[in-house]
TILORO-689697 format. One line per field, with one value per residue: residue number from 1; residue in one letter; x, y negated, z negated of N, C-alpha, C in turn. Coordinates in nm, 2 decimals. Layout:
N
i = c(NUM;...)
aa = c(A;...)
n.east = c(X;...)
n.north = c(Y;...)
n.up = c(Z;...)
ca.east = c(X;...)
ca.north = c(Y;...)
ca.up = c(Z;...)
c.east = c(X;...)
c.north = c(Y;...)
c.up = c(Z;...)
//
This chain:
156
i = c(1;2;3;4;5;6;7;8;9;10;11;12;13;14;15;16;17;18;19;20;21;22;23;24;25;26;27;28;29;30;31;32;33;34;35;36;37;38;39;40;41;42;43;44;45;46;47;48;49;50;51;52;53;54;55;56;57;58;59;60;61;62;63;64;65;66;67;68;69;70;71;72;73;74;75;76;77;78;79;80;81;82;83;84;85;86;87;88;89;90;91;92;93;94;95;96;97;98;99;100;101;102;103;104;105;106;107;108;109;110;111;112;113;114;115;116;117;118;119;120;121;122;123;124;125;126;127;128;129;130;131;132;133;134;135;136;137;138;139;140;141;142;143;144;145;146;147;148;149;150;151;152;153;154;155;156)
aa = c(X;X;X;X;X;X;X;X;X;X;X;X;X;X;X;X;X;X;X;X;X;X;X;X;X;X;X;X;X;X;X;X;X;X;X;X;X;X;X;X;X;X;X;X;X;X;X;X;X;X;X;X;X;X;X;X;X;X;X;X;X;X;X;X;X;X;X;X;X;X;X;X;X;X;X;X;X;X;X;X;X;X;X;X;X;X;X;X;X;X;X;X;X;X;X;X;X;X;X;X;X;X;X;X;X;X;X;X;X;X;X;X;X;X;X;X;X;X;X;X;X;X;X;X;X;X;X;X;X;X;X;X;X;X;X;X;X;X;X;X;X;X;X;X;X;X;X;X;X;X;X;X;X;X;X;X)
n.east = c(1.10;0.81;0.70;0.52;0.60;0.83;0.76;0.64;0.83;0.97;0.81;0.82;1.11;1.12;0.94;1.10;1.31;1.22;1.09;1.31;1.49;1.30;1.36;1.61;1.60;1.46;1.65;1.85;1.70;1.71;1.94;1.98;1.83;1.93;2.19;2.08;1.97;2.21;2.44;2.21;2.22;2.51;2.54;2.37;2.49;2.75;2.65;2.56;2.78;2.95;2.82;2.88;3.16;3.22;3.15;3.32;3.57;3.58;3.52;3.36;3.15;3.06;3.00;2.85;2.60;2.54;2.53;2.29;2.12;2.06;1.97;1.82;1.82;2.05;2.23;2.42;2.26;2.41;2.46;2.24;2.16;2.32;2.28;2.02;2.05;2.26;2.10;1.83;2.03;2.03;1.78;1.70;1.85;1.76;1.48;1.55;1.61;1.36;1.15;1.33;1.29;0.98;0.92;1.10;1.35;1.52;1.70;1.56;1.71;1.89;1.74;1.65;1.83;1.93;1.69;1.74;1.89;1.72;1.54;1.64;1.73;1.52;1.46;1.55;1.58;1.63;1.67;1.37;1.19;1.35;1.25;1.00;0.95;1.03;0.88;1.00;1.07;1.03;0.86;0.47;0.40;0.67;0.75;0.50;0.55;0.76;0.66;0.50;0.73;0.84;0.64;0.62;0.88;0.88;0.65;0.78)
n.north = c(5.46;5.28;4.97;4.86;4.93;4.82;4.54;4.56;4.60;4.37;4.15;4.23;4.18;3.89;3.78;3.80;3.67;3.46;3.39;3.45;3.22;3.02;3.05;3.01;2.71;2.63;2.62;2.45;2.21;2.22;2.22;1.94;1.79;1.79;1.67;1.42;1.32;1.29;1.16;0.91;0.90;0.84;0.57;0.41;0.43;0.30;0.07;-0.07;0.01;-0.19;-0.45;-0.40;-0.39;-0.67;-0.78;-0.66;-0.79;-1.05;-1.25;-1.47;-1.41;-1.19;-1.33;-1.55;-1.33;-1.19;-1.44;-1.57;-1.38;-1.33;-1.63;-1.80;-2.07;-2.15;-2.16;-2.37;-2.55;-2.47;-2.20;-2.06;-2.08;-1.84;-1.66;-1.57;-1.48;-1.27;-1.09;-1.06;-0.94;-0.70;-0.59;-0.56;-0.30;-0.15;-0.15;0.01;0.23;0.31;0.35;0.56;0.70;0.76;0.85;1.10;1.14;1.07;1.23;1.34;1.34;1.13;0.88;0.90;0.87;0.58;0.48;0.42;0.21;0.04;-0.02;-0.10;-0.35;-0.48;-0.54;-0.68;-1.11;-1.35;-1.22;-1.15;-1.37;-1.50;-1.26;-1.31;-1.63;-1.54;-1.48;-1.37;-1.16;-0.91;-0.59;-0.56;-0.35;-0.27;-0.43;-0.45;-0.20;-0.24;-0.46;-0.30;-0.14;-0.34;-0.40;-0.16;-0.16;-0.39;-0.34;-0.13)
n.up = c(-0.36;-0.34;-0.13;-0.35;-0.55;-0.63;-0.58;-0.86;-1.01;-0.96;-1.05;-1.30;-1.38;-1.32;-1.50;-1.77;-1.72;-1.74;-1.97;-2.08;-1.96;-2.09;-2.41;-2.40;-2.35;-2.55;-2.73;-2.65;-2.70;-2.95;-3.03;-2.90;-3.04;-3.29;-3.23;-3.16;-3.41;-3.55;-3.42;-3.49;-3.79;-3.80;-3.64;-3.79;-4.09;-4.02;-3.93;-4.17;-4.33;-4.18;-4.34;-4.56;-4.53;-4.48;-4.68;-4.87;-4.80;-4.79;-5.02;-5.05;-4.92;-5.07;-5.30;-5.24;-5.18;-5.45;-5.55;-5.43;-5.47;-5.70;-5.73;-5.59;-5.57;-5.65;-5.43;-5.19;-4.89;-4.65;-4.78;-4.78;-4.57;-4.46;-4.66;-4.58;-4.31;-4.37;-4.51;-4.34;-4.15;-4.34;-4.36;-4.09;-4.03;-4.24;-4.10;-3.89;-4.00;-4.14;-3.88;-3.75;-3.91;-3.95;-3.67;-3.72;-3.63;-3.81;-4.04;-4.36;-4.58;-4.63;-4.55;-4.83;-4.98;-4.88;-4.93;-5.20;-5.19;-5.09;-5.30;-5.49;-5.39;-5.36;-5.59;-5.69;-5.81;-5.61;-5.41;-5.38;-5.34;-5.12;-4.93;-4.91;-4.85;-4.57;-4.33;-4.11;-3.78;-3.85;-3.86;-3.90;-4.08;-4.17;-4.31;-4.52;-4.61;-4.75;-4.90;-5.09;-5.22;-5.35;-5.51;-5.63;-5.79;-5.97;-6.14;-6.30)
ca.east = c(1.03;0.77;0.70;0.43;0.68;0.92;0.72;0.62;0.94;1.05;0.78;0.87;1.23;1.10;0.86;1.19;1.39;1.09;1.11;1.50;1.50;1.20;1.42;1.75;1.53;1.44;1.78;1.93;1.61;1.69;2.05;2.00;1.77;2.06;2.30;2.04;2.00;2.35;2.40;2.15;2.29;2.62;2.46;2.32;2.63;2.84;2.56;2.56;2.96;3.01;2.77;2.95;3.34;3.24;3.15;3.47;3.70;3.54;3.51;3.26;3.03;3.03;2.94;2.67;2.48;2.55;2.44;2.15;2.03;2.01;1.85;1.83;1.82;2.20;2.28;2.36;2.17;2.49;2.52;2.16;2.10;2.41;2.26;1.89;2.11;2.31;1.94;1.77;2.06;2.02;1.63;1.65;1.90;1.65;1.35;1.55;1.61;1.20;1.10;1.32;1.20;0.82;0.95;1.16;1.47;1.65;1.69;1.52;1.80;1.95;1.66;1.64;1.97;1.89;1.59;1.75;1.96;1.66;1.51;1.75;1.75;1.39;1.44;1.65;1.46;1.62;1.61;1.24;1.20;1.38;1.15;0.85;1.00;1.12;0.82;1.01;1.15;1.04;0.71;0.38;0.43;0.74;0.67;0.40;0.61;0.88;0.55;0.48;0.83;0.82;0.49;0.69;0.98;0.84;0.56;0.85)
ca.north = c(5.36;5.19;4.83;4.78;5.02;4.72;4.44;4.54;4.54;4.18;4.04;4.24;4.08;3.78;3.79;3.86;3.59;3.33;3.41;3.38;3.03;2.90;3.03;2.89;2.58;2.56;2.61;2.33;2.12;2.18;2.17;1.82;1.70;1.78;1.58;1.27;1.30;1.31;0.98;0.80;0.88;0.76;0.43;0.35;0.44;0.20;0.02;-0.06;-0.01;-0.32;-0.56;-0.37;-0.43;-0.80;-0.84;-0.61;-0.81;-1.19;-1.29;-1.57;-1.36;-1.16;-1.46;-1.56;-1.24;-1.18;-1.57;-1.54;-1.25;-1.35;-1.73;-1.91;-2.20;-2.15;-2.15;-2.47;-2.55;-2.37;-2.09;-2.04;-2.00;-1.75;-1.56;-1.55;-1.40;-1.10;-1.06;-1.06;-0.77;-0.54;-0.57;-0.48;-0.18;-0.05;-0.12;0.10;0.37;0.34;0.36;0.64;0.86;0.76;0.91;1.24;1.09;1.05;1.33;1.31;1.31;1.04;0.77;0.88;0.83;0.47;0.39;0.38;0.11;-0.02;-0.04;-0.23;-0.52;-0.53;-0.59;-0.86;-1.20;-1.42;-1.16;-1.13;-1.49;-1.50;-1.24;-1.42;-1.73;-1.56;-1.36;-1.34;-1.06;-0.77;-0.59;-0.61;-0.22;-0.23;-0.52;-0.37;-0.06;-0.34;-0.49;-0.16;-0.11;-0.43;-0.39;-0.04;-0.21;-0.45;-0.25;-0.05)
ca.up = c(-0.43;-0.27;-0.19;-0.48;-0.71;-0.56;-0.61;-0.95;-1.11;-0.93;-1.12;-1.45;-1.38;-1.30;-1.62;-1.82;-1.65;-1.75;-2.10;-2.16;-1.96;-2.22;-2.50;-2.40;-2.33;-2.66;-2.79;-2.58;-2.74;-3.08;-3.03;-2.87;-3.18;-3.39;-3.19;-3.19;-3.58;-3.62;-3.35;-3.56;-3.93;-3.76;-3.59;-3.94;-4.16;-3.90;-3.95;-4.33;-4.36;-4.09;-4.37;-4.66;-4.52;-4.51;-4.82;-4.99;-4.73;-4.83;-5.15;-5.02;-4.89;-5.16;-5.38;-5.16;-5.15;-5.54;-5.65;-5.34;-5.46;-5.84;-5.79;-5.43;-5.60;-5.67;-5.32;-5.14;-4.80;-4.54;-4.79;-4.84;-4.43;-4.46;-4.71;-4.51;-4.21;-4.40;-4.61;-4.22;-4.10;-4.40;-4.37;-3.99;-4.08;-4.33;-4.05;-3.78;-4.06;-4.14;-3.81;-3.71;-4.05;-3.94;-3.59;-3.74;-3.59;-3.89;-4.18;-4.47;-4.70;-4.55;-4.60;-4.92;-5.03;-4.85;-4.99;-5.36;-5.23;-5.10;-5.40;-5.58;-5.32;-5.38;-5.75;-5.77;-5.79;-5.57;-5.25;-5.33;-5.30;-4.97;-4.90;-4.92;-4.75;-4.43;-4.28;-3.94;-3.76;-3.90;-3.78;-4.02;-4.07;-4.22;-4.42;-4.59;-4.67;-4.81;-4.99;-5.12;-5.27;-5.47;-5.61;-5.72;-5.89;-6.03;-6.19;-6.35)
c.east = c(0.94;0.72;0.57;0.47;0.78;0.90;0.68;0.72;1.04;0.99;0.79;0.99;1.21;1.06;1.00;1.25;1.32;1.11;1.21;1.54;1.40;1.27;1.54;1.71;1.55;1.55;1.85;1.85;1.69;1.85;2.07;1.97;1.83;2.12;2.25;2.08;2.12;2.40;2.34;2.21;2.42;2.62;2.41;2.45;2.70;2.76;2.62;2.76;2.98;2.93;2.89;3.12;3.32;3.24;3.27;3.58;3.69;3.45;3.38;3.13;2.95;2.95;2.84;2.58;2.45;2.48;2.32;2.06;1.95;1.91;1.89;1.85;1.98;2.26;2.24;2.31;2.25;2.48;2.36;2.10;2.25;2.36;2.13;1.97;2.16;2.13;1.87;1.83;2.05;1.92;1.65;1.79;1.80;1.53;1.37;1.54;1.47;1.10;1.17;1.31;1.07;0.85;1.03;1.29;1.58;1.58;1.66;1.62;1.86;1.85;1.61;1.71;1.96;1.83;1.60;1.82;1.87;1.54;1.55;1.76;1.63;1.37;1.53;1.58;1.50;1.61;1.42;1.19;1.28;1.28;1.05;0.83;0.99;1.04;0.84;1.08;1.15;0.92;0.61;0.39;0.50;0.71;0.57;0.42;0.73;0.76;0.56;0.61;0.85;0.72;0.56;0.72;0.94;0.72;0.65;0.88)
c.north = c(5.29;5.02;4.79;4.82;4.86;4.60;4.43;4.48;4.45;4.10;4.07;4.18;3.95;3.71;3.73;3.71;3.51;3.34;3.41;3.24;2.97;2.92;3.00;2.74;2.51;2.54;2.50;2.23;2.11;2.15;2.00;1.72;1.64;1.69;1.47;1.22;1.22;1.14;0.92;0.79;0.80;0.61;0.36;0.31;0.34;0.07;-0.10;-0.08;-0.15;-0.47;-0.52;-0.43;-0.57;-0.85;-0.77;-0.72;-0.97;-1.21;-1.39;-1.51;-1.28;-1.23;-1.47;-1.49;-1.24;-1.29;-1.57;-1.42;-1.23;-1.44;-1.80;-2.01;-2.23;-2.16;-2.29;-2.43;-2.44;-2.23;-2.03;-2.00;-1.89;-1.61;-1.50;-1.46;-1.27;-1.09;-0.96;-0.93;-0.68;-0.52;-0.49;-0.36;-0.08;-0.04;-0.01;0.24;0.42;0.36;0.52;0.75;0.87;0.84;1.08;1.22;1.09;1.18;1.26;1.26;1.20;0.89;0.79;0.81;0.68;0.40;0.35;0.25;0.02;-0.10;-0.15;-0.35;-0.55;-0.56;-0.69;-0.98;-1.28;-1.34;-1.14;-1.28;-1.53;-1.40;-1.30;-1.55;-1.68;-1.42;-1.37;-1.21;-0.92;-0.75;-0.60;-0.46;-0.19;-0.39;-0.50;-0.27;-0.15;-0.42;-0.36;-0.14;-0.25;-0.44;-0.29;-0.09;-0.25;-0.45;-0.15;-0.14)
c.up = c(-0.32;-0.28;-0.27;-0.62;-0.72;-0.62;-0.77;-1.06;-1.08;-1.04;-1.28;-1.50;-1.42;-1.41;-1.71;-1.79;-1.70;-1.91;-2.16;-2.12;-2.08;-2.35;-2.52;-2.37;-2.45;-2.72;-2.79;-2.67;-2.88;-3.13;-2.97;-2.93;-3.30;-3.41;-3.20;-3.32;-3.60;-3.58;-3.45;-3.68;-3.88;-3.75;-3.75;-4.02;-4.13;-3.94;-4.08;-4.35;-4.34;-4.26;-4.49;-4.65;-4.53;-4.60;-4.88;-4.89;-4.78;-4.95;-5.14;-4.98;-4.98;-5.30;-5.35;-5.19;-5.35;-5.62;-5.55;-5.45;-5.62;-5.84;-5.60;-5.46;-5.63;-5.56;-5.27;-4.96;-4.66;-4.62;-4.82;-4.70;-4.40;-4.50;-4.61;-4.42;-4.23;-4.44;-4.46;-4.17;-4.19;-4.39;-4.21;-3.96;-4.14;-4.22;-4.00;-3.87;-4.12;-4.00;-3.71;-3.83;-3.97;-3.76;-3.56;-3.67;-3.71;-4.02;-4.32;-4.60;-4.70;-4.60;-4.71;-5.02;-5.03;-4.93;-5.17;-5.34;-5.18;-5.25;-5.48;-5.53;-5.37;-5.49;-5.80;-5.71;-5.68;-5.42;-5.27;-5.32;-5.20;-4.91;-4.80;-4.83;-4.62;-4.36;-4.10;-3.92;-3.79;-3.90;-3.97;-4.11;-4.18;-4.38;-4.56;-4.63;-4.81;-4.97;-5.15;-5.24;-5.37;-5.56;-5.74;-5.80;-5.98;-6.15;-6.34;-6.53)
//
């Protein structure tokens, strides 16, 4: 064999060798996309559970959100910055699960399933009237997708 018979088939190896690293590359990639997904449904889930166990564990809180959520005007002035506060964490739950959809971070099925329970907050009168009151904390973006989804309901 000589050295250009030699050199040829280093770089047909080499070739060869280049083409199974880029496709265990990608493997590792789409195996690691999975693993985020999965992290994030978790982080949500955990998420959402932690507001939910409070309310099945405390009857008061459960009140709150329940008379909040029907008329604010029912709520006095401590239980009325209580409710703003849960209201404030399930909104920025729902942002992170709209911002990683609009990013492909989170599985479709997933923010759908979500967004029926978003729905439903957005159709009860006294959370849209907290709403409206409490344009802090949440970008203009999402807000405007939140817009959007009451216009829906309410339309209905």
């Amino acid at each position: 064999m000589t050295i250009f018979e030699l050199g040829a088939l280093g770089e047909f190896i080499g070739s060869i060798a280049v083409v199974l690293t880029i496709g265990y590359l990608a493997f590792q990639i789409k195996q690691n996309t999975a693993a985020m997904k999965a992290s994030s449904h978790h982080a949500i889930t955990d998420s959402f559970n932690n507001i939910n166990i409070a309310m099945s564990q405390d009857p008061q809180v459960a009140r709150r959100f329940r008379m909040g959520s029907a008329d604010l005007s029912s709520l006095d002035e401590d239980e009325l910055g209580s409710y703003s506060f849960q209201s404030l964490a399930y909104q920025r739950i729902f942002e992170t699960l709209y911002y990683q959809r609009k990013i492909g971070t989170m599985e479709e099925q997933l923010f759908i399933a979500e967004e029926k329970t978003l729905r439903w907050v957005v159709s009860l009168p006294g959370w849209r009237e907290w709403w409206r009151s409490n344009p802090i904390s949440l970008s203009e973006e999402y807000r405007a997708y939140i817009d959007r989804l009451i216009e829906e309901e309410t339309s209905r």
